[in-house]
N, CA, C and O atoms as a GROMACS GRO file, in nm:
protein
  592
    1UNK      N    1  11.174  -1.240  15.163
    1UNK     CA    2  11.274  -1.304  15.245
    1UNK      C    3  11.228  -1.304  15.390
    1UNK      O    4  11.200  -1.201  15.451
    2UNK      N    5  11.223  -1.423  15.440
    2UNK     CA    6  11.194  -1.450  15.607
    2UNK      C    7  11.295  -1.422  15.665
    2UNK      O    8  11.407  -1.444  15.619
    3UNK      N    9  11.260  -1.346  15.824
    3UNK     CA   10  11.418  -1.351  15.886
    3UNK      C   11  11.391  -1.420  16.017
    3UNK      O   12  11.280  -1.412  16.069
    4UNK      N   13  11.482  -1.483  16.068
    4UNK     CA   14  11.468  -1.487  16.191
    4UNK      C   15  11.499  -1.438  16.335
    4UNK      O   16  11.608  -1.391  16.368
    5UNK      N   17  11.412  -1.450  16.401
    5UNK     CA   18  11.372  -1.345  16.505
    5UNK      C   19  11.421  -1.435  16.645
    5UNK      O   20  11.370  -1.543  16.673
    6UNK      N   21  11.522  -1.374  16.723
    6UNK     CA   22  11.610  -1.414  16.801
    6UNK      C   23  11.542  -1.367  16.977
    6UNK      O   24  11.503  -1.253  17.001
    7UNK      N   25  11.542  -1.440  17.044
    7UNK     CA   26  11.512  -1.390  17.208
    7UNK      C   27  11.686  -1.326  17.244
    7UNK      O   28  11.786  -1.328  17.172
    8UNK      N   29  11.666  -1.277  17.370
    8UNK     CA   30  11.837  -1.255  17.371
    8UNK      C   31  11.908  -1.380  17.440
    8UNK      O   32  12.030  -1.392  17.440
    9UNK      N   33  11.809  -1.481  17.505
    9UNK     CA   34  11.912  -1.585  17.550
    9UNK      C   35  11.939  -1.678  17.409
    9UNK      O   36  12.033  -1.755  17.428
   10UNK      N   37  11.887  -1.690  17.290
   10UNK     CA   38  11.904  -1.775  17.220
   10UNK      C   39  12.062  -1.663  17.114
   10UNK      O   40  12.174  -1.699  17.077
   11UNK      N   41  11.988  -1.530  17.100
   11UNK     CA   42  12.137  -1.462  17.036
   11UNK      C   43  12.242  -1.504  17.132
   11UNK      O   44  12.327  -1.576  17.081
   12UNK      N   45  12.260  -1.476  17.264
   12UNK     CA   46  12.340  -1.473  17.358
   12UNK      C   47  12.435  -1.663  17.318
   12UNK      O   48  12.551  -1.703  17.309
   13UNK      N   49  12.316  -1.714  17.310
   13UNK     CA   50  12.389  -1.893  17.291
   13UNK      C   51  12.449  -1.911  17.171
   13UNK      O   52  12.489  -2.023  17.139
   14UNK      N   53  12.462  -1.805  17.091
   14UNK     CA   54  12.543  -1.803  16.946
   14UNK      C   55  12.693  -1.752  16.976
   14UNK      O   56  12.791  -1.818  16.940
   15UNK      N   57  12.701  -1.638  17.041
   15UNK     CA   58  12.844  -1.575  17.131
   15UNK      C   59  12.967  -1.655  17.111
   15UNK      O   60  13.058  -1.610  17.042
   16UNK      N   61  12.975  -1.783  17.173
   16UNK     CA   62  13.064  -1.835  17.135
   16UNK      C   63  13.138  -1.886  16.951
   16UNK      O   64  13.243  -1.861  16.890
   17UNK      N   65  13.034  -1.953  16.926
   17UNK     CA   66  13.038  -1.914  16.795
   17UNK      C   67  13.098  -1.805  16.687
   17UNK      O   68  13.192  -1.790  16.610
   18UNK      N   69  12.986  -1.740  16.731
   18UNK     CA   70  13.021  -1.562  16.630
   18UNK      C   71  13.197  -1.537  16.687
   18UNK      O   72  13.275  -1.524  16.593
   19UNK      N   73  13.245  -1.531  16.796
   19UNK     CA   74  13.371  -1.520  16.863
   19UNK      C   75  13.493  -1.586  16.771
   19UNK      O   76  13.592  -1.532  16.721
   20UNK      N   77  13.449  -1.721  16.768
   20UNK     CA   78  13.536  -1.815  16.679
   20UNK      C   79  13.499  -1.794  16.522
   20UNK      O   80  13.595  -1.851  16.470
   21UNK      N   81  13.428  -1.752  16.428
   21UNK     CA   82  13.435  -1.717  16.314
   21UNK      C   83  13.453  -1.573  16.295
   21UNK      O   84  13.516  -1.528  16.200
   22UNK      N   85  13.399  -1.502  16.384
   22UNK     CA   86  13.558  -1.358  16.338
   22UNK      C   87  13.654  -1.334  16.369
   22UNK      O   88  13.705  -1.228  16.332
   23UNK      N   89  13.708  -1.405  16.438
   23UNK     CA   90  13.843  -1.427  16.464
   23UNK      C   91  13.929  -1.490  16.326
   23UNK      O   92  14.024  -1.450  16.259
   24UNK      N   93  13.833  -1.624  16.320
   24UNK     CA   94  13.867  -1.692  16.210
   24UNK      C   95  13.882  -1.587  16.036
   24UNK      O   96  13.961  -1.585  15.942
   25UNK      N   97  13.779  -1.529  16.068
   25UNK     CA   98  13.763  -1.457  15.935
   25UNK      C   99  13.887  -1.338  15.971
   25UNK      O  100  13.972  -1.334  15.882
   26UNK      N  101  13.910  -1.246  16.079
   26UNK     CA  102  13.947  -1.126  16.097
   26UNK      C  103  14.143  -1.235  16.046
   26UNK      O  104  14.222  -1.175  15.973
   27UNK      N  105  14.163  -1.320  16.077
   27UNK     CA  106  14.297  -1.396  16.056
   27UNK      C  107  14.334  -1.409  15.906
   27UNK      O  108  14.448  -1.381  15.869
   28UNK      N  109  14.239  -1.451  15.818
   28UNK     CA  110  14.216  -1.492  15.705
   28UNK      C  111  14.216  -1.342  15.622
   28UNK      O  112  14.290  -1.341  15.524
   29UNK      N  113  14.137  -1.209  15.652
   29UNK     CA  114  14.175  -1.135  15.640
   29UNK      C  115  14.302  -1.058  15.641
   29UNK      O  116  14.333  -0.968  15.562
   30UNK      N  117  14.354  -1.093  15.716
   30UNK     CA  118  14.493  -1.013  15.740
   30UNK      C  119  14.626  -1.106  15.619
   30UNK      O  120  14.725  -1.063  15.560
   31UNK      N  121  14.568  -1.228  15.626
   31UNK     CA  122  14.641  -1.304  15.537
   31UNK      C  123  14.660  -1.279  15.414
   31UNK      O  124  14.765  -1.295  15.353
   32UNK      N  125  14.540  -1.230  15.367
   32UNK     CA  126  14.450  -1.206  15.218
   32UNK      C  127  14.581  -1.128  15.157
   32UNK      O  128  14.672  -1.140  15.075
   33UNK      N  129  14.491  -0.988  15.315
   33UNK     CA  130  14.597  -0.854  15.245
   33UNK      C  131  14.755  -0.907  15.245
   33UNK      O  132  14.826  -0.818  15.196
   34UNK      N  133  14.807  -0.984  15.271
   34UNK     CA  134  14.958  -1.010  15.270
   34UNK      C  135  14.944  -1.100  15.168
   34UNK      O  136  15.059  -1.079  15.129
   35UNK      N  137  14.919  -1.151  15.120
   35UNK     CA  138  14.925  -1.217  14.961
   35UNK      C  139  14.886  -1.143  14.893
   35UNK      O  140  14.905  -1.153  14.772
   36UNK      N  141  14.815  -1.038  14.949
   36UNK     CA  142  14.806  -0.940  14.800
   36UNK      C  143  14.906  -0.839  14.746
   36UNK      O  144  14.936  -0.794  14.636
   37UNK      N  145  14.946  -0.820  14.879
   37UNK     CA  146  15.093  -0.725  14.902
   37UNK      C  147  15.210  -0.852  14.795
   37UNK      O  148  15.270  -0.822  14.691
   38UNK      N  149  15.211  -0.955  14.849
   38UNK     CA  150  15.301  -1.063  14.755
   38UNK      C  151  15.272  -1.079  14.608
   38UNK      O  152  15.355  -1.060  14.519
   39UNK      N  153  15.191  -1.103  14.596
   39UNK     CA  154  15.121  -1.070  14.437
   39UNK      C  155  15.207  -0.966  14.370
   39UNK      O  156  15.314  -0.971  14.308
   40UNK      N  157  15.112  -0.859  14.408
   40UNK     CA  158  15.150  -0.745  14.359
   40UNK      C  159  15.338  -0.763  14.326
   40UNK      O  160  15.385  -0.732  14.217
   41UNK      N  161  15.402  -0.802  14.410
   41UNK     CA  162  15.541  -0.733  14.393
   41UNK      C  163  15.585  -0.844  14.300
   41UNK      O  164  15.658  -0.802  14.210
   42UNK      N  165  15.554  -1.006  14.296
   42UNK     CA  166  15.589  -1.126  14.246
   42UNK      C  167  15.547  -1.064  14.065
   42UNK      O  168  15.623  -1.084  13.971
   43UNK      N  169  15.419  -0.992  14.053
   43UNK     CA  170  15.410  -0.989  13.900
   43UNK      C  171  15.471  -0.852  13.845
   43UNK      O  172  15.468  -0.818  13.727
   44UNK      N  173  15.526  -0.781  13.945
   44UNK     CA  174  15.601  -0.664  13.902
   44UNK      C  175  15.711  -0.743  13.823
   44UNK      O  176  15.735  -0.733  13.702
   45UNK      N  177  15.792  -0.847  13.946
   45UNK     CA  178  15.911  -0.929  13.893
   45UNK      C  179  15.906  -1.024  13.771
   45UNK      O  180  15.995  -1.059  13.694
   46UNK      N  181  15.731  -1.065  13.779
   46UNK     CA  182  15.779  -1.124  13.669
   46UNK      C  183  15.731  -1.110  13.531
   46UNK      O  184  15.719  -1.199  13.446
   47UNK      N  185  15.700  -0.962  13.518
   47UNK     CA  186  15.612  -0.895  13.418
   47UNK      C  187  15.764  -0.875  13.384
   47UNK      O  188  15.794  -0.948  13.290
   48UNK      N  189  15.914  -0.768  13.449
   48UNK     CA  190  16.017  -0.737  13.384
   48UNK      C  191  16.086  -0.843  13.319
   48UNK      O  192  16.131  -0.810  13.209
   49UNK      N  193  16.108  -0.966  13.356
   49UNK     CA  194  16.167  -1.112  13.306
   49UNK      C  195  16.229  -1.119  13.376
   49UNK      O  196  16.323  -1.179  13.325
   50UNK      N  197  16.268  -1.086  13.542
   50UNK     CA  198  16.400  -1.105  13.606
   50UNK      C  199  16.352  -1.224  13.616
   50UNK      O  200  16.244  -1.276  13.590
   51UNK      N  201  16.503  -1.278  13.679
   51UNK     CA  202  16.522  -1.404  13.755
   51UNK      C  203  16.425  -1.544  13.647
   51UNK      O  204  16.372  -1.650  13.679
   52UNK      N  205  16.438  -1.479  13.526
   52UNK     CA  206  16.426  -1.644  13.421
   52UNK      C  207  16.571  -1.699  13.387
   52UNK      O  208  16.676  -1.638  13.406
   53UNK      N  209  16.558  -1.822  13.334
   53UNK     CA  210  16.667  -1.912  13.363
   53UNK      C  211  16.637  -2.010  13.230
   53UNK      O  212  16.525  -1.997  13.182
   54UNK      N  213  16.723  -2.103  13.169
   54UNK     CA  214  16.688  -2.194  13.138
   54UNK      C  215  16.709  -2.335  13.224
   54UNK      O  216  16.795  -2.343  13.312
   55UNK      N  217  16.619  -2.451  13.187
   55UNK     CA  218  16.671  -2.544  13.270
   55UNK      C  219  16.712  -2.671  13.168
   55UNK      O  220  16.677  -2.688  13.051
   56UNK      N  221  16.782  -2.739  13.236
   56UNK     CA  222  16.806  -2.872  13.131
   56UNK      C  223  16.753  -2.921  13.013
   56UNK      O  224  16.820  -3.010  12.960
   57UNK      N  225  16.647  -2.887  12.956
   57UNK     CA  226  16.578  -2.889  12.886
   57UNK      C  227  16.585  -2.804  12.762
   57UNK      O  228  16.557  -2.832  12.646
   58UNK      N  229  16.636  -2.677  12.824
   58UNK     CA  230  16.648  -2.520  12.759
   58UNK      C  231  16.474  -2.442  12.724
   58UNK      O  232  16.415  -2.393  12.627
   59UNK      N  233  16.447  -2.469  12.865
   59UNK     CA  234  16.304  -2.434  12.870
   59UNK      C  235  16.326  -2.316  12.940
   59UNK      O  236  16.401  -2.323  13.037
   60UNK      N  237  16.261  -2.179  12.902
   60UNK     CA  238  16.284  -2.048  12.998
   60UNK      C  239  16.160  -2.096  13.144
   60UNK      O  240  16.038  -2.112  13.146
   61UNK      N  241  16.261  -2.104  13.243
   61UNK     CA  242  16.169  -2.097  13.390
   61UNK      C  243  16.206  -2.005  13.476
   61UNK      O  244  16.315  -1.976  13.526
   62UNK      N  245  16.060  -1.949  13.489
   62UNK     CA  246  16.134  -1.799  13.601
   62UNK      C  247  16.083  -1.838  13.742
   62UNK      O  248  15.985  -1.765  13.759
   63UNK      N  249  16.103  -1.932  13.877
   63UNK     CA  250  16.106  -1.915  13.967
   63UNK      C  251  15.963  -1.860  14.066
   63UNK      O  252  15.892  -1.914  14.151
   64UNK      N  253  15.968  -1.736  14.009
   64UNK     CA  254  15.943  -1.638  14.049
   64UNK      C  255  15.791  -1.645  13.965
   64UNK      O  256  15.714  -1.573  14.029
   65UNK      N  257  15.751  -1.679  13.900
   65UNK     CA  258  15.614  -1.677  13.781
   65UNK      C  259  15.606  -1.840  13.846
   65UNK      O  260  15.536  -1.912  13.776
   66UNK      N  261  15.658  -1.902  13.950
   66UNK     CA  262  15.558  -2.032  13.928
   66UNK      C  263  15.510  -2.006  14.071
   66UNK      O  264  15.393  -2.034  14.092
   67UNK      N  265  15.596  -1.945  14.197
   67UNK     CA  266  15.532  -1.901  14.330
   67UNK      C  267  15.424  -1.755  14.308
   67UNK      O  268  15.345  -1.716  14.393
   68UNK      N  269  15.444  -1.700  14.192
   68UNK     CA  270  15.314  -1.625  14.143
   68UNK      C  271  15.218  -1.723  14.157
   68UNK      O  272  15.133  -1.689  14.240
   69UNK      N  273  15.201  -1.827  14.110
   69UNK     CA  274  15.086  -1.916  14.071
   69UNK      C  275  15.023  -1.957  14.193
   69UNK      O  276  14.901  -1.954  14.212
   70UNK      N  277  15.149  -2.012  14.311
   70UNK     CA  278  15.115  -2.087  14.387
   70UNK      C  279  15.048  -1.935  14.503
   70UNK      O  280  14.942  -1.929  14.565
   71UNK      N  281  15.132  -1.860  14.497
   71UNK     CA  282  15.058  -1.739  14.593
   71UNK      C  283  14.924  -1.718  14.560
   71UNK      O  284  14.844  -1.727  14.654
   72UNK      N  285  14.875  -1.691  14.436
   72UNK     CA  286  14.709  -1.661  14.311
   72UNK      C  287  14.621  -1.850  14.353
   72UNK      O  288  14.503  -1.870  14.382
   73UNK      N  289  14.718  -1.940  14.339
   73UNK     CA  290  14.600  -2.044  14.459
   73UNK      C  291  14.564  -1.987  14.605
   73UNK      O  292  14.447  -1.961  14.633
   74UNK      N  293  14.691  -1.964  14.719
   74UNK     CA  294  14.652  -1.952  14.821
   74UNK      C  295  14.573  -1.814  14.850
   74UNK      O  296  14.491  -1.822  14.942
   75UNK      N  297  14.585  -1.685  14.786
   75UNK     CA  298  14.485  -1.605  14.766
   75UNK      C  299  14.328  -1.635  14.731
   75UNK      O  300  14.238  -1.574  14.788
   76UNK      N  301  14.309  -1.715  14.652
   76UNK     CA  302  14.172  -1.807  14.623
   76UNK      C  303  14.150  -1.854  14.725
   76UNK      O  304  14.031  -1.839  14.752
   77UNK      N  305  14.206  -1.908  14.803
   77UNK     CA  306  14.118  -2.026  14.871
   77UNK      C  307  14.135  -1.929  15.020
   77UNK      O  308  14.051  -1.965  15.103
   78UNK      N  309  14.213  -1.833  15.064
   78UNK     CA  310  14.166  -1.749  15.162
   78UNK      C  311  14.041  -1.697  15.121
   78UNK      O  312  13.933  -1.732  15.168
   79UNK      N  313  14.056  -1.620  15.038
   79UNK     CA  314  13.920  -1.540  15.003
   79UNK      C  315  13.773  -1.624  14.999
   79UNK      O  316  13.672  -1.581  15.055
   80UNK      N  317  13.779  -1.746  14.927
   80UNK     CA  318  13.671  -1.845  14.950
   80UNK      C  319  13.678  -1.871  15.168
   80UNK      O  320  13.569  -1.868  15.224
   81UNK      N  321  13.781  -1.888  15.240
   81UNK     CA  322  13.765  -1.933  15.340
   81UNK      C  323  13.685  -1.782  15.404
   81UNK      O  324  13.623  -1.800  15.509
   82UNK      N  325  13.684  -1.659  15.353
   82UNK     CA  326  13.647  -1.542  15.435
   82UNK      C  327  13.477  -1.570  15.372
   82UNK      O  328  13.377  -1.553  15.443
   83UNK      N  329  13.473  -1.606  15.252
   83UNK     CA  330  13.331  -1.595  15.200
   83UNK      C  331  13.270  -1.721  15.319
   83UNK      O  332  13.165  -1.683  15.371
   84UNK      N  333  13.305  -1.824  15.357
   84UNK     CA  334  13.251  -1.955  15.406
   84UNK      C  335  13.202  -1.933  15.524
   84UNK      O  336  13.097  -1.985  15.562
   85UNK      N  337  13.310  -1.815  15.629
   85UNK     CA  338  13.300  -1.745  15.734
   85UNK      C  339  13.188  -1.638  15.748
   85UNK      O  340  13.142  -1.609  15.859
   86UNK      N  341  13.137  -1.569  15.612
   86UNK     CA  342  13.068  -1.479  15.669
   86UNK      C  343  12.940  -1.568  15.645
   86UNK      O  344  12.860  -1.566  15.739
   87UNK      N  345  12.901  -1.658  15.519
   87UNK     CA  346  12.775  -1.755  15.521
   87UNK      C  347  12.768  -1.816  15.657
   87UNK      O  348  12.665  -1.802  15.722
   88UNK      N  349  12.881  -1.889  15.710
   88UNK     CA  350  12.818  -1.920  15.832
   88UNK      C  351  12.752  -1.847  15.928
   88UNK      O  352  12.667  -1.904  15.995
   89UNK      N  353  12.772  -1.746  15.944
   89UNK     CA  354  12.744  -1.658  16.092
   89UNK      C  355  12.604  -1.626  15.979
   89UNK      O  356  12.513  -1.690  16.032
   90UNK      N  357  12.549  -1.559  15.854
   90UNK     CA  358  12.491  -1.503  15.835
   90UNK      C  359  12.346  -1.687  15.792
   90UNK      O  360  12.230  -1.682  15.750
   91UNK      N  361  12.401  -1.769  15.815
   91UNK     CA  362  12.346  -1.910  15.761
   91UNK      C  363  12.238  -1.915  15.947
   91UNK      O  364  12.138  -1.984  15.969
   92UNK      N  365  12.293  -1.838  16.026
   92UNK     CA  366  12.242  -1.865  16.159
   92UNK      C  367  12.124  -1.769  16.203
   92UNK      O  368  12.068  -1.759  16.312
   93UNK      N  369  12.099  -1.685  16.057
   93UNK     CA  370  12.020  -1.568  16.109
   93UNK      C  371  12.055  -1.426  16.126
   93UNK      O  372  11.981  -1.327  16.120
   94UNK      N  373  12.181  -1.433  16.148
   94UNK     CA  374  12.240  -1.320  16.228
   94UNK      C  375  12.266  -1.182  16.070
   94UNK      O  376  12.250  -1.207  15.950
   95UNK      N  377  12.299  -1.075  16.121
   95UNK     CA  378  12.326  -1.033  16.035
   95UNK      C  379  12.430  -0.952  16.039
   95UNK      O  380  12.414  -0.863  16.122
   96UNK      N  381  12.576  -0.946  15.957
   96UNK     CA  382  12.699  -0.914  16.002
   96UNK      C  383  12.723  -0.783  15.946
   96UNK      O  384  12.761  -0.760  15.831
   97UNK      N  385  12.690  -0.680  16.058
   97UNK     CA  386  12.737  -0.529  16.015
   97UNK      C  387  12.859  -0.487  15.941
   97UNK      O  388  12.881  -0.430  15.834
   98UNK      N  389  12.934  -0.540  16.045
   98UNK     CA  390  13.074  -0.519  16.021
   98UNK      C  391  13.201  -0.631  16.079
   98UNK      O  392  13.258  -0.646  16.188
   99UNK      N  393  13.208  -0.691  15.955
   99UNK     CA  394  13.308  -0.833  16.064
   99UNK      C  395  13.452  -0.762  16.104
   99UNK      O  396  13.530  -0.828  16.174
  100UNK      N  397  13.480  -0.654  16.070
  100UNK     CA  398  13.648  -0.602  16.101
  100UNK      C  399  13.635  -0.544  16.280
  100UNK      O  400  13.719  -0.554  16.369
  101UNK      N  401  13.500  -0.485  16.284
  101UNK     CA  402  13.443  -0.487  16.445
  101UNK      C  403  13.414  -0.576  16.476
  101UNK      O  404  13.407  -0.583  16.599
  102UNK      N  405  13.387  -0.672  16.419
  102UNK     CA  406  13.290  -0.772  16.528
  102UNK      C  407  13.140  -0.708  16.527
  102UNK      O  408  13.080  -0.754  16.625
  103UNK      N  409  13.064  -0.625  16.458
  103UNK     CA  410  12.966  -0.620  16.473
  103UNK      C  411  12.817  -0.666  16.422
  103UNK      O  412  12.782  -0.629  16.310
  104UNK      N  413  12.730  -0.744  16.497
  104UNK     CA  414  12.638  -0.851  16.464
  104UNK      C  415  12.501  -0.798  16.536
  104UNK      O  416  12.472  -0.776  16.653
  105UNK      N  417  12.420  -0.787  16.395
  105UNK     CA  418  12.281  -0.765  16.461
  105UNK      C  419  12.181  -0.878  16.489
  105UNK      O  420  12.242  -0.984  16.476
  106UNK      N  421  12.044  -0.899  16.524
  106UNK     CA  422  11.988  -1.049  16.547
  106UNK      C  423  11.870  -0.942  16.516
  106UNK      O  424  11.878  -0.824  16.552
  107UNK      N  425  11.792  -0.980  16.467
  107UNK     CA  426  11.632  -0.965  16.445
  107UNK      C  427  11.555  -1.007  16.583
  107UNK      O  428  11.552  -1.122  16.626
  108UNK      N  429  11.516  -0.936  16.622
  108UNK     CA  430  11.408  -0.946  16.763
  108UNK      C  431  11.263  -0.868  16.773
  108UNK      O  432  11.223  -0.763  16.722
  109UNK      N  433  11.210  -0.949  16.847
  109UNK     CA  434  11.061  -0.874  16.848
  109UNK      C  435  11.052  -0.846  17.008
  109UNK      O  436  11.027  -0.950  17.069
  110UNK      N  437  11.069  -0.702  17.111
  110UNK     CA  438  11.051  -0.704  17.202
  110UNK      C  439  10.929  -0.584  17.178
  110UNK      O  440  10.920  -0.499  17.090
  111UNK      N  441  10.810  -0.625  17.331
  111UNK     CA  442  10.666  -0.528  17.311
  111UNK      C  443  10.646  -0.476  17.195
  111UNK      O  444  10.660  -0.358  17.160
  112UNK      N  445  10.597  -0.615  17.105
  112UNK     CA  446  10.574  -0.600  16.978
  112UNK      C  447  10.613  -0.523  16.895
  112UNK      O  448  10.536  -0.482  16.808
  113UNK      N  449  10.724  -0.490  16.900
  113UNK     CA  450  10.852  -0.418  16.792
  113UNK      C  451  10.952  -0.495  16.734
  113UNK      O  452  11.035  -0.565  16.791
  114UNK      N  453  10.936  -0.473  16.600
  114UNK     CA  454  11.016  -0.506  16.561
  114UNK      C  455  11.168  -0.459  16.580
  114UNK      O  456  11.170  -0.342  16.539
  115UNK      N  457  11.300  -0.495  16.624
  115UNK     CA  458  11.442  -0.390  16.686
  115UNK      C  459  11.543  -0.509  16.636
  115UNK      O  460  11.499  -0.602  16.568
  116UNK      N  461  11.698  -0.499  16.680
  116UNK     CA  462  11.785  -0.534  16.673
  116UNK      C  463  11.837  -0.540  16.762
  116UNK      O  464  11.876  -0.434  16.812
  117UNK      N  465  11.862  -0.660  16.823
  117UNK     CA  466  11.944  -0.700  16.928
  117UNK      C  467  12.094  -0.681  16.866
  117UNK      O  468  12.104  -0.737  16.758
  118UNK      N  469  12.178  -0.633  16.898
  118UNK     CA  470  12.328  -0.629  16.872
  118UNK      C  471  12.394  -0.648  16.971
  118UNK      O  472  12.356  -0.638  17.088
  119UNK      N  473  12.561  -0.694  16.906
  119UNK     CA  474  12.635  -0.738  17.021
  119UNK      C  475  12.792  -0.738  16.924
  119UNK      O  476  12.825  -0.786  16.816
  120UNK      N  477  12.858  -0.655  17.030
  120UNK     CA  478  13.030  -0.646  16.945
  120UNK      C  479  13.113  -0.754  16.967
  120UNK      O  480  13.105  -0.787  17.085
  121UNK      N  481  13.201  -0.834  16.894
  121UNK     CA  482  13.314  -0.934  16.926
  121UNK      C  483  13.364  -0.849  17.084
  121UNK      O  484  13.337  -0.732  17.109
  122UNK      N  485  13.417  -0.914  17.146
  122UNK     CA  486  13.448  -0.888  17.272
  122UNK      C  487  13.386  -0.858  17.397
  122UNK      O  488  13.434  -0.861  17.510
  123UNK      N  489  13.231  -0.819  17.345
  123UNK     CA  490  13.098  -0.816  17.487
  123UNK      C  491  13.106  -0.951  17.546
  123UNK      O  492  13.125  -1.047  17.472
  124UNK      N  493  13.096  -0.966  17.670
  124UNK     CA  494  13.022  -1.098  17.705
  124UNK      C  495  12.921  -1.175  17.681
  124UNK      O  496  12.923  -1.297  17.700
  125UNK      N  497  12.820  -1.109  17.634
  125UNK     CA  498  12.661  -1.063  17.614
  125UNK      C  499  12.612  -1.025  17.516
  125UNK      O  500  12.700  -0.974  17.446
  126UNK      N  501  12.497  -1.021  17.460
  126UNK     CA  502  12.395  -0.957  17.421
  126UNK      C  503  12.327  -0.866  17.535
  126UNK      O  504  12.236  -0.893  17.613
  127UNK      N  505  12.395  -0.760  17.518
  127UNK     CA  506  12.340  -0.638  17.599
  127UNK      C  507  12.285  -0.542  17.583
  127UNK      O  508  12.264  -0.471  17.681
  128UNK      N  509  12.236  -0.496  17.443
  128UNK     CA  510  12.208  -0.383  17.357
  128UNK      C  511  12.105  -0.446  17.253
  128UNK      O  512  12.085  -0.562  17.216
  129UNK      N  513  12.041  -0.309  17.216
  129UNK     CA  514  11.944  -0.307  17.143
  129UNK      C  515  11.935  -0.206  17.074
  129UNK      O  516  11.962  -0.109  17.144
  130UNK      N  517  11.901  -0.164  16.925
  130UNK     CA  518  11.847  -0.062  16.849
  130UNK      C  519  11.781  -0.069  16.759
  130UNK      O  520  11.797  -0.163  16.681
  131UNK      N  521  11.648   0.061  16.729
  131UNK     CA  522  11.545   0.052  16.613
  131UNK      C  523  11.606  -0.048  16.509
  131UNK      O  524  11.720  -0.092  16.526
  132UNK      N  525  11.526  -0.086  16.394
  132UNK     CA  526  11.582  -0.153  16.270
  132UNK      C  527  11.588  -0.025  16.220
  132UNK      O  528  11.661  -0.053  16.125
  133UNK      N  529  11.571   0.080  16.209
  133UNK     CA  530  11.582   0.227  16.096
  133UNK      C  531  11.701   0.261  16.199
  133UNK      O  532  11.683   0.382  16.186
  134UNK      N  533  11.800   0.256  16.284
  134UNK     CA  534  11.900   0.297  16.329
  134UNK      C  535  12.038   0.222  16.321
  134UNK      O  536  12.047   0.115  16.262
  135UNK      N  537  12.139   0.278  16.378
  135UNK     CA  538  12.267   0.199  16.322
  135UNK      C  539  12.292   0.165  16.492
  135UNK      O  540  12.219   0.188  16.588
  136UNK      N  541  12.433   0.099  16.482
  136UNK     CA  542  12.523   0.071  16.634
  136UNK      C  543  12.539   0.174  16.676
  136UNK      O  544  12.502   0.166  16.793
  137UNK      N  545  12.575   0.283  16.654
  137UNK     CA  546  12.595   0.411  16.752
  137UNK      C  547  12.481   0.434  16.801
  137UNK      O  548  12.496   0.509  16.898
  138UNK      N  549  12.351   0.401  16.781
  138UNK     CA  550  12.262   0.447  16.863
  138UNK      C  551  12.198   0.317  16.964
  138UNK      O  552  12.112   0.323  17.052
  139UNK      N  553  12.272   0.209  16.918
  139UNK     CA  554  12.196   0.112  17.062
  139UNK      C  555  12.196   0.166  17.214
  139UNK      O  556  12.250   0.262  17.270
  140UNK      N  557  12.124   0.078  17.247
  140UNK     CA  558  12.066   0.116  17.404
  140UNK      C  559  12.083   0.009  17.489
  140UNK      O  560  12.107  -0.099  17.434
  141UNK      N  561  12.075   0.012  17.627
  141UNK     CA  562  12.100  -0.130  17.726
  141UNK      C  563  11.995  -0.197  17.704
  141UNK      O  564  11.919  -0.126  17.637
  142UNK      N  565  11.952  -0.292  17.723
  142UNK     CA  566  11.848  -0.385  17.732
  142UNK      C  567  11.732  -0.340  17.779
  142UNK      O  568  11.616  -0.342  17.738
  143UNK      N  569  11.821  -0.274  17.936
  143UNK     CA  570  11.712  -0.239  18.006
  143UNK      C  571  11.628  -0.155  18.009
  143UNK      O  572  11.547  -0.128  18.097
  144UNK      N  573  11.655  -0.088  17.858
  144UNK     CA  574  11.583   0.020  17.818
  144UNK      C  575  11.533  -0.001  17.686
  144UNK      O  576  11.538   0.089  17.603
  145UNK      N  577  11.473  -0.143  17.654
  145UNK     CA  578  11.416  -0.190  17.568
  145UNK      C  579  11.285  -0.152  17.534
  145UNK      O  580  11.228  -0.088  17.622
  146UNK      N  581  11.224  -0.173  17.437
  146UNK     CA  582  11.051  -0.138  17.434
  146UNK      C  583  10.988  -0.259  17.522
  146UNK      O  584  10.882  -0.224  17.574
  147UNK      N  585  11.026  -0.387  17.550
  147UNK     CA  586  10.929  -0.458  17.650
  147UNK      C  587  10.975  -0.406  17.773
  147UNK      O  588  10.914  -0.475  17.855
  148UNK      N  589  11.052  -0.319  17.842
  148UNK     CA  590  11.088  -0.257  17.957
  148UNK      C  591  10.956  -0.156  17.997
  148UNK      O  592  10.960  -0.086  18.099
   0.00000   0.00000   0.00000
C-alpha cells in the first residue's frame, strides 16, 4: 500500500475540509446513538404486542412495528452517511486517529524521516508533528521537527 506524503502547507489546505466532515460525521454520530436508543425501546414494544390494533380490513397493525421499520431505515443510512465521512477524509490521504477528537495524522517526510504531521479539529493549523512508532500525546511543535 502507497501512502501519501503531505508538506504542511498542502495538510494545512485540507483544514477546512477535515473541519466540515467531522463535524458532519461527529452530528451523524450523535444521531446514530439516538436511533439506537429508539430502536431498542420501539422493539421492546413491539416484541410484547402492545399497541396492535386491527384495521378495516381486520388485519393486526401495530403502529409501533412499522416506525420500527422506518427508524432500522434511518439508522442505515446514518451509519452508511458516517462510513462515506470517514472514506472521504481517509480518500485524501489523511489518516483518521480518532474522529470523536478530531484527530488526523498526514504522512510526511521532514530531513529525510519518515513522521506524522498531526492536527486536532479545532487547531488553526498544522502545528505538530510525531515519530510514525509514536501516538498524539507525544507530538511536538513544528519547530522542533527533524528538518529543524
Amino acid at each position: 500500500m502507497s501512502h501519501k506524503f503531505f508538506t504542511v502547507e498542502e495538510a494545512g489546505a485540507l483544514i477546512g475540509f477535515l473541519d466540515v466532515i467531522l463535524e458532519r460525521i461527529r452530528r451523524n454520530k450523535q444521531r446514530f446513538l439516538w436511533l439506537q436508543e429508539e430502536i431498542s425501546i420501539l422493539k421492546l414494544i413491539v416484541e410484547c404486542g402492545a399497541n396492535t390494533r386491527e384495521n378495516e380490513r381486520e388485519e393486526k397493525v401495530n403502529p409501533d412495528a412499522i416506525e420500527l421499520e422506518e427508524k432500522l431505515a434511518q439508522y442505515n443510512a446514518v451509519e452508511k452517511e458516517i462510513e462515506k465521512g470517514k472514506s472521504a477524509i481517509t480518500d485524501t490521504g489523511c489518516i483518521v486517529r480518532d474522529e470523536d477528537q478530531g484527530l488526523i495524522d498526514f504522512f510526511s517526510v521532514q530531513n529525510n524521516t519518515v513522521v506524522y504531521l498531526c492536527w486536532k479539529k479545532g487547531e488553526e493549523s498544522v502545528q505538530y508533528w510525531h515519530s510514525i512508532h509514536d501516538d498524539f500525546e507525544s507530538r511536538q511543535p513544528l519547530i522542533q521537527s527533524p528538518s529543524t
